[in-house]
C-alpha positions as CSV (number, residue, x, y, z in Angstrom):
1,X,-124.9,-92.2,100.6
2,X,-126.8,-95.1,101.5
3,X,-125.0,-97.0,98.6
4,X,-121.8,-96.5,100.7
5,X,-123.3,-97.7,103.5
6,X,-124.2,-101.0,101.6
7,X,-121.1,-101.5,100.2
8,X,-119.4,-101.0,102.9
9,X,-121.2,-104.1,104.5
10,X,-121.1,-105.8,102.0
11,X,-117.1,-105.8,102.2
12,X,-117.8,-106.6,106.0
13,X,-119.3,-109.3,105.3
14,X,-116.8,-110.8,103.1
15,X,-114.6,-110.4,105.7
16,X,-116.1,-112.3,107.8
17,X,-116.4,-115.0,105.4
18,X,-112.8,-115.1,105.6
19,X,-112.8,-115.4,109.4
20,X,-114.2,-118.4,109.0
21,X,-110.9,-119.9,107.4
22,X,-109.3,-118.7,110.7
23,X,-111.9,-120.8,113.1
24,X,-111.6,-123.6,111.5
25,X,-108.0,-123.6,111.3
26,X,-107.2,-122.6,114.8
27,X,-104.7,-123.3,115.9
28,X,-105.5,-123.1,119.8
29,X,-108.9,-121.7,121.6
30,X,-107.8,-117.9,122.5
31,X,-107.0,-117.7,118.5
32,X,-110.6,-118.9,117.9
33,X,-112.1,-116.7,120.5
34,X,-110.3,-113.3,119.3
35,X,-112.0,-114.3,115.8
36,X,-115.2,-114.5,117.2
37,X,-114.3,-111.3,118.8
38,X,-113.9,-109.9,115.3
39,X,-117.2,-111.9,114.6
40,X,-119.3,-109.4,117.1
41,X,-117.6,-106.3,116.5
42,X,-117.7,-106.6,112.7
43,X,-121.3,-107.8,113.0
44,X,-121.9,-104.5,115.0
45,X,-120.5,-102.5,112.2
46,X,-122.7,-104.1,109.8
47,X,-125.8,-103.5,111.6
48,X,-124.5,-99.8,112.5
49,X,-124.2,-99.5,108.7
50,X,-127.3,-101.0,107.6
51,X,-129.5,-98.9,110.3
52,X,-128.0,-96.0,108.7
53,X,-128.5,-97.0,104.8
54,X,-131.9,-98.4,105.8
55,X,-133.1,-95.8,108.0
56,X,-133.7,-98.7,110.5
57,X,-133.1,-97.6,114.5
58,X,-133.9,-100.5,115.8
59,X,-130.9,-102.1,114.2
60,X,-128.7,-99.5,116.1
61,X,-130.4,-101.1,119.1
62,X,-129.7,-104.9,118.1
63,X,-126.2,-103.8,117.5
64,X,-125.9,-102.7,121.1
65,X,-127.2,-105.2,122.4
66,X,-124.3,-107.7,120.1
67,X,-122.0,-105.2,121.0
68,X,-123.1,-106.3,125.0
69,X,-123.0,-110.0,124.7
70,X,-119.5,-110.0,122.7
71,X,-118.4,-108.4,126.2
72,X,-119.7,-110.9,127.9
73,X,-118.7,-113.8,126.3
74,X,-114.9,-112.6,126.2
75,X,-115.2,-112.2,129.6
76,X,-116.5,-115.7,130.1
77,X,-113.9,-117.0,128.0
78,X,-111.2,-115.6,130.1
79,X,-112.5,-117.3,133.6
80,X,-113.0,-120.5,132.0
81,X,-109.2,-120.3,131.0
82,X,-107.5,-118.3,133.3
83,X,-105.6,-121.0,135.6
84,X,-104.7,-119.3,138.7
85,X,-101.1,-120.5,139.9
86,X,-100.6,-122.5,143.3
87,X,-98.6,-120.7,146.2
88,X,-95.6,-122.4,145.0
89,X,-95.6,-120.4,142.0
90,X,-97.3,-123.6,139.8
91,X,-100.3,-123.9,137.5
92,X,-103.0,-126.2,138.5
């Protein structure tokens, strides 16, 4: 089973490699930040998988904690963004 586990991050990992095309390419910021979303939840999977083909559980905590800053960096993305409008109805 823990062969599975490998290869199953290993195929993660590939796709991450190809989320890298998507980065670079853009084209606007929210596009690059939902790929570095994918970044941190497919990192997490990894790390879930290699805890379990390892027989590692401190990688399940490291994953948790990824799992905790990806939160909070979406969440920082979105108030640097977010433009709230004026009470005319306009964007600032």
């Amino acid at each position: 089973m823990p062969e599975l586990y490998l290869g199953v991050a290993t195929f993660l990992l590939l796709n991450i490699m190809v989320g890298l095309i998507r980065i670079l390419r853009g084209p606007t910021p929210p596009d690059r930040m939902l790929t570095a979303q994918l970044f941190g939840t497919t990192g997490v999977a990894i790390l879930l998988l290699l805890a379990s083909a390892l027989s590692l559980p401190a990688l399940t905590d490291v994953a948790l904690v990824l799992a905790l800053l990806g939160a909070v960096a979406t969440v920082a993305f979105v108030l640097r963004a977010w433009h709230k409008p004026d009470l005319d109805g306009e964007e600032e």
